[in-house]
Chimera marker file (.cmm) of the C-alpha trace (Angstrom):
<marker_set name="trace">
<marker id="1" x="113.740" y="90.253" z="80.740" r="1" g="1" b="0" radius="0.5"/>
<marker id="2" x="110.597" y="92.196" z="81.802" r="1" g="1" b="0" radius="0.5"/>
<marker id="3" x="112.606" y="93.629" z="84.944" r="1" g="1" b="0" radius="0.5"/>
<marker id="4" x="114.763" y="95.832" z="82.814" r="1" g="1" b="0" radius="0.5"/>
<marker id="5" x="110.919" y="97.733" z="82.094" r="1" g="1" b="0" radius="0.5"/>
<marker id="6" x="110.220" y="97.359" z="85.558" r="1" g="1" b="0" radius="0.5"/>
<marker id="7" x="112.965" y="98.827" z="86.516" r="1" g="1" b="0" radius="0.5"/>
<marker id="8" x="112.996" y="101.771" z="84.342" r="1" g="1" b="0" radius="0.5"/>
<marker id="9" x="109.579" y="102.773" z="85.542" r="1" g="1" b="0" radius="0.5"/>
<marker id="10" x="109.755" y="102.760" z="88.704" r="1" g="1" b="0" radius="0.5"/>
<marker id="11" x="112.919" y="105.233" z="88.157" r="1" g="1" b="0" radius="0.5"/>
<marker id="12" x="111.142" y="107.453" z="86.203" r="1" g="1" b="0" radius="0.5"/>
<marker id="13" x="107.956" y="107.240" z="88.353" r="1" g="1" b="0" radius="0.5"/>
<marker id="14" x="110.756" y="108.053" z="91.374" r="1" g="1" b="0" radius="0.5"/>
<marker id="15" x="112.234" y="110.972" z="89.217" r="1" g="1" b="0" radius="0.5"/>
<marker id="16" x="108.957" y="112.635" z="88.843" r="1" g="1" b="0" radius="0.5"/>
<marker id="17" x="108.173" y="112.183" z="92.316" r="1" g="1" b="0" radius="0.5"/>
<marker id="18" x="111.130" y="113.630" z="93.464" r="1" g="1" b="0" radius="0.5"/>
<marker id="19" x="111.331" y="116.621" z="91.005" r="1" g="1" b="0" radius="0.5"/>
<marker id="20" x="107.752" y="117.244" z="92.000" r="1" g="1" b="0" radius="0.5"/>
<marker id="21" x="108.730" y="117.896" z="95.812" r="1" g="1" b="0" radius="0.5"/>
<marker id="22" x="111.683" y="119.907" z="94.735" r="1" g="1" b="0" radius="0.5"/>
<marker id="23" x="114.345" y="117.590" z="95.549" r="1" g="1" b="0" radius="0.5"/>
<marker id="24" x="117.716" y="117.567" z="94.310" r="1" g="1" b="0" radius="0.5"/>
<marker id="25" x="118.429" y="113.593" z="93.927" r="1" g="1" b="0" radius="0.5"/>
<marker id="26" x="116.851" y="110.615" z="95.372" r="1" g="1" b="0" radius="0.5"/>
<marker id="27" x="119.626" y="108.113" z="97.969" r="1" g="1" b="0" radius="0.5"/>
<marker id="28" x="117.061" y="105.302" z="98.138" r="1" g="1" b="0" radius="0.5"/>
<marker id="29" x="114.383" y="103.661" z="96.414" r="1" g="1" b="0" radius="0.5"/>
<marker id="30" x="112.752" y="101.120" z="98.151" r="1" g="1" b="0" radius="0.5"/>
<marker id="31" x="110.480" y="98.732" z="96.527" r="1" g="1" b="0" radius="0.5"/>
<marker id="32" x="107.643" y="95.818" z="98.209" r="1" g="1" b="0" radius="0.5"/>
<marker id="33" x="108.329" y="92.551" z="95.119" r="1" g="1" b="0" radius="0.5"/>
<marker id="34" x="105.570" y="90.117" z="95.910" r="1" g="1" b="0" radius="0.5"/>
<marker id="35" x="106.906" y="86.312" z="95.422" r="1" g="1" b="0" radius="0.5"/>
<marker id="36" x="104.011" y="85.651" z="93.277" r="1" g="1" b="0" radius="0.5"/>
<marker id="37" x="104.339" y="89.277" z="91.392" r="1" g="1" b="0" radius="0.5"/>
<marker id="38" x="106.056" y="87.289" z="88.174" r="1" g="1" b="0" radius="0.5"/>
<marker id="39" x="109.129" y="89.486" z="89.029" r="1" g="1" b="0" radius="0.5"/>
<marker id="40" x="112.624" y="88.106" z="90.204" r="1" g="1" b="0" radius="0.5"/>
<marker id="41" x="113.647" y="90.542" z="92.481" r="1" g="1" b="0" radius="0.5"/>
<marker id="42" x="117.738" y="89.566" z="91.427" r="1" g="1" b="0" radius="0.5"/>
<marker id="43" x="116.714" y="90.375" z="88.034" r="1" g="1" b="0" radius="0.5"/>
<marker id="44" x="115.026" y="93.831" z="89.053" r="1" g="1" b="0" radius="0.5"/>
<marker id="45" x="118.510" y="94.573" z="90.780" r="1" g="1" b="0" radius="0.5"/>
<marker id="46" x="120.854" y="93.483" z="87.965" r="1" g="1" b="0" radius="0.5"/>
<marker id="47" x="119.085" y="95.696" z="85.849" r="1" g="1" b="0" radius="0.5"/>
<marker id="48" x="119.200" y="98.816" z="88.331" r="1" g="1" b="0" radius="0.5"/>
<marker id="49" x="122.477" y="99.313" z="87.888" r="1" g="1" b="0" radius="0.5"/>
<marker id="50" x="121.825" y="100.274" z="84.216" r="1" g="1" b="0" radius="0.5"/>
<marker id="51" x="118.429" y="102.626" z="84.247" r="1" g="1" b="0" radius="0.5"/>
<marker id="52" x="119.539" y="104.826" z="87.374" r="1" g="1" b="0" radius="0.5"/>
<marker id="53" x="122.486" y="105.904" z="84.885" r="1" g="1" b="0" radius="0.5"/>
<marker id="54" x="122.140" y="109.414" z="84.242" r="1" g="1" b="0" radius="0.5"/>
<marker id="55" x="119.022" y="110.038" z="86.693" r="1" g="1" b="0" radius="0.5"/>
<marker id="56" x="118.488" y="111.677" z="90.052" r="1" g="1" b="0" radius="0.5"/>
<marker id="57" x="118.459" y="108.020" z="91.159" r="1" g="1" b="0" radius="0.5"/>
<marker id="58" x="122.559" y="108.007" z="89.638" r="1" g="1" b="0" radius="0.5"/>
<marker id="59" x="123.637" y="107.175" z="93.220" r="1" g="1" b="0" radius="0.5"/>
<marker id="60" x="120.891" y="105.974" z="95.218" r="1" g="1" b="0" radius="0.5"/>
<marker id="61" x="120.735" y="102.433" z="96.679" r="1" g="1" b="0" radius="0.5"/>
<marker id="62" x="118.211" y="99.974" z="96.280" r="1" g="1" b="0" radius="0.5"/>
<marker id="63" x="116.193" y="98.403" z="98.831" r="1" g="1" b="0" radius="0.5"/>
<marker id="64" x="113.822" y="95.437" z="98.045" r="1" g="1" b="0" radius="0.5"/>
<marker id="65" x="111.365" y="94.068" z="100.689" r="1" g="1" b="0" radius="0.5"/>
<marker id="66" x="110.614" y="90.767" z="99.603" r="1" g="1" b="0" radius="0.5"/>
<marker id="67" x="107.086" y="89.997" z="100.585" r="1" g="1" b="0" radius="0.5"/>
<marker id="68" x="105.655" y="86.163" z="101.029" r="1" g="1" b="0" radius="0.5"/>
<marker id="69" x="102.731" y="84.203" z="99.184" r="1" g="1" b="0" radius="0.5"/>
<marker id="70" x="99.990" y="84.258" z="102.182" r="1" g="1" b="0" radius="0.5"/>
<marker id="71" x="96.481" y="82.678" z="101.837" r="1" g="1" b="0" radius="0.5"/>
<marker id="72" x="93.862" y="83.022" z="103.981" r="1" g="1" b="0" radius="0.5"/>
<marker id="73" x="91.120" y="80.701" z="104.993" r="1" g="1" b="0" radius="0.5"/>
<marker id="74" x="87.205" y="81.475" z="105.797" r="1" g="1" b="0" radius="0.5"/>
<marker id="75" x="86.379" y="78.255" z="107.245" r="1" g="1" b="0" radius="0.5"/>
<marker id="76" x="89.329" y="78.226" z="110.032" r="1" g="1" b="0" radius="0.5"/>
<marker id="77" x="90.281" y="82.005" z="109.520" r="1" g="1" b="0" radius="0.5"/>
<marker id="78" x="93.644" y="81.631" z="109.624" r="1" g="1" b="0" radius="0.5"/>
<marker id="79" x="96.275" y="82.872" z="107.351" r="1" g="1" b="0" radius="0.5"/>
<marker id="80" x="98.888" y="80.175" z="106.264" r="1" g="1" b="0" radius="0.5"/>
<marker id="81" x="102.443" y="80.530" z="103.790" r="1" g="1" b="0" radius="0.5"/>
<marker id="82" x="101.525" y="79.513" z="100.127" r="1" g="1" b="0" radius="0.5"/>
<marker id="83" x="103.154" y="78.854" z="97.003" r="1" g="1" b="0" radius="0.5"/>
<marker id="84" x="100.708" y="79.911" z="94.396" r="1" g="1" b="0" radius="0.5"/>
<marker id="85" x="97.327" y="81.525" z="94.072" r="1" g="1" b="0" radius="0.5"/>
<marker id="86" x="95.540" y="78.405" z="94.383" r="1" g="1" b="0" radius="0.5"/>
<marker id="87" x="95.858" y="76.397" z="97.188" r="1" g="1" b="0" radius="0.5"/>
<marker id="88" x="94.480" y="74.626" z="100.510" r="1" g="1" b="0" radius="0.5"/>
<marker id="89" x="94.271" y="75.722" z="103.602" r="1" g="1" b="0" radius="0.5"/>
<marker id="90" x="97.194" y="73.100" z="105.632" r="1" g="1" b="0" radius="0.5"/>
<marker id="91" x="94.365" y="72.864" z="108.742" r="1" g="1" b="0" radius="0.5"/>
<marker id="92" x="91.188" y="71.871" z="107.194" r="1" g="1" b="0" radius="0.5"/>
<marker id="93" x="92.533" y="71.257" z="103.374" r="1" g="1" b="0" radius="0.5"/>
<marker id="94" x="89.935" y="73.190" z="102.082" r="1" g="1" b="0" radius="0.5"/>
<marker id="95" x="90.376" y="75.721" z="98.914" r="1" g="1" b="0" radius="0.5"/>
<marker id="96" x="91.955" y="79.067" z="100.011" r="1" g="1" b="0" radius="0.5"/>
<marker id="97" x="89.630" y="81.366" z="100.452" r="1" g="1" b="0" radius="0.5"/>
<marker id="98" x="91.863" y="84.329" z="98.876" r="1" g="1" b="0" radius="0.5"/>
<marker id="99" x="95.459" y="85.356" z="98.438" r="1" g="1" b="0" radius="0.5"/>
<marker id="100" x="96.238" y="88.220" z="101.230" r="1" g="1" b="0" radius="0.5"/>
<marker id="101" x="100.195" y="89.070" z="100.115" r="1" g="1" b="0" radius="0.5"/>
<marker id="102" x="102.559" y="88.110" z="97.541" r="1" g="1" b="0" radius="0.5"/>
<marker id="103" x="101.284" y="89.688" z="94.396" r="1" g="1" b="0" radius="0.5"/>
<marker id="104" x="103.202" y="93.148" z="95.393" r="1" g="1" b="0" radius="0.5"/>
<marker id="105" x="104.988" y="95.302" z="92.905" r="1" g="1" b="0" radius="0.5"/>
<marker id="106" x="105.344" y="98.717" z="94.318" r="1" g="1" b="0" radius="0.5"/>
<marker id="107" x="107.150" y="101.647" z="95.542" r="1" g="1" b="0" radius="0.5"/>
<marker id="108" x="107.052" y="101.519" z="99.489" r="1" g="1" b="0" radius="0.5"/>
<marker id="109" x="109.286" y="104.929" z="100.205" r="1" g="1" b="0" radius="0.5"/>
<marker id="110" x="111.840" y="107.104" z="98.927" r="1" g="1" b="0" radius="0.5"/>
<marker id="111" x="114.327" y="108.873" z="100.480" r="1" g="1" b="0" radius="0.5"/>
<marker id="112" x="115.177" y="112.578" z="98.641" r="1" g="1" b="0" radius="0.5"/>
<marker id="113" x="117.888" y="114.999" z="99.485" r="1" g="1" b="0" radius="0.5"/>
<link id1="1" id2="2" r="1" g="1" b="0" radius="0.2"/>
<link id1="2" id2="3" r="1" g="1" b="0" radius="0.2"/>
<link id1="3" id2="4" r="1" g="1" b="0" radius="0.2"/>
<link id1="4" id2="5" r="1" g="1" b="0" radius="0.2"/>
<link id1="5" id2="6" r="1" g="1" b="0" radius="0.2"/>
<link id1="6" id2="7" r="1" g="1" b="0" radius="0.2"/>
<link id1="7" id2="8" r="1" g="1" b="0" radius="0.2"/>
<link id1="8" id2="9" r="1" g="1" b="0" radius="0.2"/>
<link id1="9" id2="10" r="1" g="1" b="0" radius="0.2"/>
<link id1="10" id2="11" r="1" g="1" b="0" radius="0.2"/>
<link id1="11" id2="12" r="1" g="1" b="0" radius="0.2"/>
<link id1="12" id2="13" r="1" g="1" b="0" radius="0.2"/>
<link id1="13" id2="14" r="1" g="1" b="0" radius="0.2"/>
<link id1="14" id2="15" r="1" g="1" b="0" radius="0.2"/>
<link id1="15" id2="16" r="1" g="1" b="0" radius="0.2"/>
<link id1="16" id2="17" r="1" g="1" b="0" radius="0.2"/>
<link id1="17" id2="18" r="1" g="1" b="0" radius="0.2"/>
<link id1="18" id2="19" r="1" g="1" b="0" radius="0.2"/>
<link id1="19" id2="20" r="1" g="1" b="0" radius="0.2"/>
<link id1="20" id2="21" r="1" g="1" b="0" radius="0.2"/>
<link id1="21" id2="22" r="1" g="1" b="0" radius="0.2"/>
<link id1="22" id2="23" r="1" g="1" b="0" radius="0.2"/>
<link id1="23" id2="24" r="1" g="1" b="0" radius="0.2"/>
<link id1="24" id2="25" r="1" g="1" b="0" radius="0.2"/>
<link id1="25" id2="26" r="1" g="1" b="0" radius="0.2"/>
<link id1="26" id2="27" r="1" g="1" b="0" radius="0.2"/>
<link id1="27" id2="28" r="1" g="1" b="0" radius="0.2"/>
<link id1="28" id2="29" r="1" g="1" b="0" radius="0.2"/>
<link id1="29" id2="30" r="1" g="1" b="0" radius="0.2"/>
<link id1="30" id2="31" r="1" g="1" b="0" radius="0.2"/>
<link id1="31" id2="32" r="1" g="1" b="0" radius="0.2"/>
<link id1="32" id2="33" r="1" g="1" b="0" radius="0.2"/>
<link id1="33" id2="34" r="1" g="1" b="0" radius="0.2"/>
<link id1="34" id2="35" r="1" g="1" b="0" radius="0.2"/>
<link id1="35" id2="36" r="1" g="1" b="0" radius="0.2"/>
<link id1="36" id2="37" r="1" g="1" b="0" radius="0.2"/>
<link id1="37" id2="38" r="1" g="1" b="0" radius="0.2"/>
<link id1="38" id2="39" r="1" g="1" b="0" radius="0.2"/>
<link id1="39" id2="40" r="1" g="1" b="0" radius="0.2"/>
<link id1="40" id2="41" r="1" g="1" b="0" radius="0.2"/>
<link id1="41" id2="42" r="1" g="1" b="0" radius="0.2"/>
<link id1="42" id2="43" r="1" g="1" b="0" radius="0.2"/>
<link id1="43" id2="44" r="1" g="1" b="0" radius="0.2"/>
<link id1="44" id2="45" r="1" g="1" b="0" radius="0.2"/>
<link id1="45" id2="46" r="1" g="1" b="0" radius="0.2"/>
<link id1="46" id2="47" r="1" g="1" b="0" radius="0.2"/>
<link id1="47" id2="48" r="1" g="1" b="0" radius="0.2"/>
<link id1="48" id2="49" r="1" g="1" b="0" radius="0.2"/>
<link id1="49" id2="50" r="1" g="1" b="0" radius="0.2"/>
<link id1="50" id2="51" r="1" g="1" b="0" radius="0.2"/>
<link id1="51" id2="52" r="1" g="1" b="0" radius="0.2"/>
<link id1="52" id2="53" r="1" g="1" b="0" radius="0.2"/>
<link id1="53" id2="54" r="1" g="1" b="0" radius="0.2"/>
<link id1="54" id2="55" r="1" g="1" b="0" radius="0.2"/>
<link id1="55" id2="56" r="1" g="1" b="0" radius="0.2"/>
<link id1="56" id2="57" r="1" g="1" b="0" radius="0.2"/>
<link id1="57" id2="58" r="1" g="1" b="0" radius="0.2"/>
<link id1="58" id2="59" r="1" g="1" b="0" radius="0.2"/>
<link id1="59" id2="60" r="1" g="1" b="0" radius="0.2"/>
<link id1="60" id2="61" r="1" g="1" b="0" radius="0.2"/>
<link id1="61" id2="62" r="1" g="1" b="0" radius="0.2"/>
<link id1="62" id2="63" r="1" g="1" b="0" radius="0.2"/>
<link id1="63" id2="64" r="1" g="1" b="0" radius="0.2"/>
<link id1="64" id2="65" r="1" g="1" b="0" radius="0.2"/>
<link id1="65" id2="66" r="1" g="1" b="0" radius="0.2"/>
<link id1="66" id2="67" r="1" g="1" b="0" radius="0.2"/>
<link id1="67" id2="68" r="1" g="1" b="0" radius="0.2"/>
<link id1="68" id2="69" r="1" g="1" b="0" radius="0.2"/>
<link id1="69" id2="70" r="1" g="1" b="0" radius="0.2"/>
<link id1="70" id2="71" r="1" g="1" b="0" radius="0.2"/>
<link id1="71" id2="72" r="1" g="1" b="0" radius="0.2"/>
<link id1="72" id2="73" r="1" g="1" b="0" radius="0.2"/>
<link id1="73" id2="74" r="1" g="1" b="0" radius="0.2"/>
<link id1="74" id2="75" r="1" g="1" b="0" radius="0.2"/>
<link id1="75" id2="76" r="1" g="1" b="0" radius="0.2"/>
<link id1="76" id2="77" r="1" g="1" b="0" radius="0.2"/>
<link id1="77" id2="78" r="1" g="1" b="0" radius="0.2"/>
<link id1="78" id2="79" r="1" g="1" b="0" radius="0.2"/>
<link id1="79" id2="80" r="1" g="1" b="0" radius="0.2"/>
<link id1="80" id2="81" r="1" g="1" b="0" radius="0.2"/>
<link id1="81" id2="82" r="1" g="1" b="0" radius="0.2"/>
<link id1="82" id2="83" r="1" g="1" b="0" radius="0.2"/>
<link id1="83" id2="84" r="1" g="1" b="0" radius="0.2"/>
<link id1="84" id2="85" r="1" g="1" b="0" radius="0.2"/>
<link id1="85" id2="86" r="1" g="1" b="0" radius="0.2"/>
<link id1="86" id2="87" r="1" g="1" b="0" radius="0.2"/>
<link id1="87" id2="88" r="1" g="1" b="0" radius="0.2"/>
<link id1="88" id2="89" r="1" g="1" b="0" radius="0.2"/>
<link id1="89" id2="90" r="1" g="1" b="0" radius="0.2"/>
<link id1="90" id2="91" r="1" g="1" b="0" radius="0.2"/>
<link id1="91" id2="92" r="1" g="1" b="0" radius="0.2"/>
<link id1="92" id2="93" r="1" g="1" b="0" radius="0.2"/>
<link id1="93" id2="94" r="1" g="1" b="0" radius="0.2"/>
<link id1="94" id2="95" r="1" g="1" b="0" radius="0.2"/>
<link id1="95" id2="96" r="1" g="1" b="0" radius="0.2"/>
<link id1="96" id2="97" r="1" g="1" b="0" radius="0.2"/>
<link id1="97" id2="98" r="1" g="1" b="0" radius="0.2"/>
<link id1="98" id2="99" r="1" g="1" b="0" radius="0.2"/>
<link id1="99" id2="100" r="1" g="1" b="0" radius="0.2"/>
<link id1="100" id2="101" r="1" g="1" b="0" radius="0.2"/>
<link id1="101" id2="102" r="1" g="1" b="0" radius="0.2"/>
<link id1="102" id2="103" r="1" g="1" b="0" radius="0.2"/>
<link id1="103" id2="104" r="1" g="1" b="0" radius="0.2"/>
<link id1="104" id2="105" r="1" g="1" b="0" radius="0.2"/>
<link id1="105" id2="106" r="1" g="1" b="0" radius="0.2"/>
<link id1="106" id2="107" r="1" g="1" b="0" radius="0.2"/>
<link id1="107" id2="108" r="1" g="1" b="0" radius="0.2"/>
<link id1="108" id2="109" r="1" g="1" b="0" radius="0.2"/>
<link id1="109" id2="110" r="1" g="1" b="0" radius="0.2"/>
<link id1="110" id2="111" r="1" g="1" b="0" radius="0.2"/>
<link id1="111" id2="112" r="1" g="1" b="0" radius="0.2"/>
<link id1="112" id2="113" r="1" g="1" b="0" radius="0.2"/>
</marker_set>
């Protein structure tokens, strides 16, 4: 379960963070999990409630923004809801041009006391 490593990252990357602005704990973390990022974002918070133990992160909450698989199209320029990195566009059924969101894996904000 890669989440458990995911997990414990992104609460030390929040620790130093927060000690490096002087704070005294952090009450939120809030991460952006892409639905193509190859994390499960139930997974990520199963496995929060073990690495904040003992941290500055002891009683935050967790907040995760779940972002969508979106694909855009050159030919019709249109961005369309996708289910994997390679797919057609639904208008003109042409290869997808590029994948705009859903490979996310990142800390949006934290909040620090």
């Amino acid at each position: 379960m890669h989440e458990v490593a995911l997990m414990t990252e992104a609460v030390r990357l929040a620790v130093e963070a927060a000690r490096a602005a002087g704070a005294q704990r952090v009450t939120a973390l809030r991460l952006r999990v892409g639905a193509l990022s190859g994390a499960a974002p139930e997974a990520m918070e199963f496995a929060w409630d073990v690495v904040r133990r003992g941290t500055l992160l002891a009683d935050a909450r967790l907040e995760i923004e779940r972002v969508p698989a979106v694909g855009w199209c050159p030919s019709c320029r249109v961005e369309f809801d996708t289910t994997g990195c390679w797919s057609e566009c639904p208008r003109c059924q042409e290869p997808a041009g590029e994948l705009r969101r859903g490979r996310e894996l990142e800390i949006a904000s934290m909040e620090l006391e």
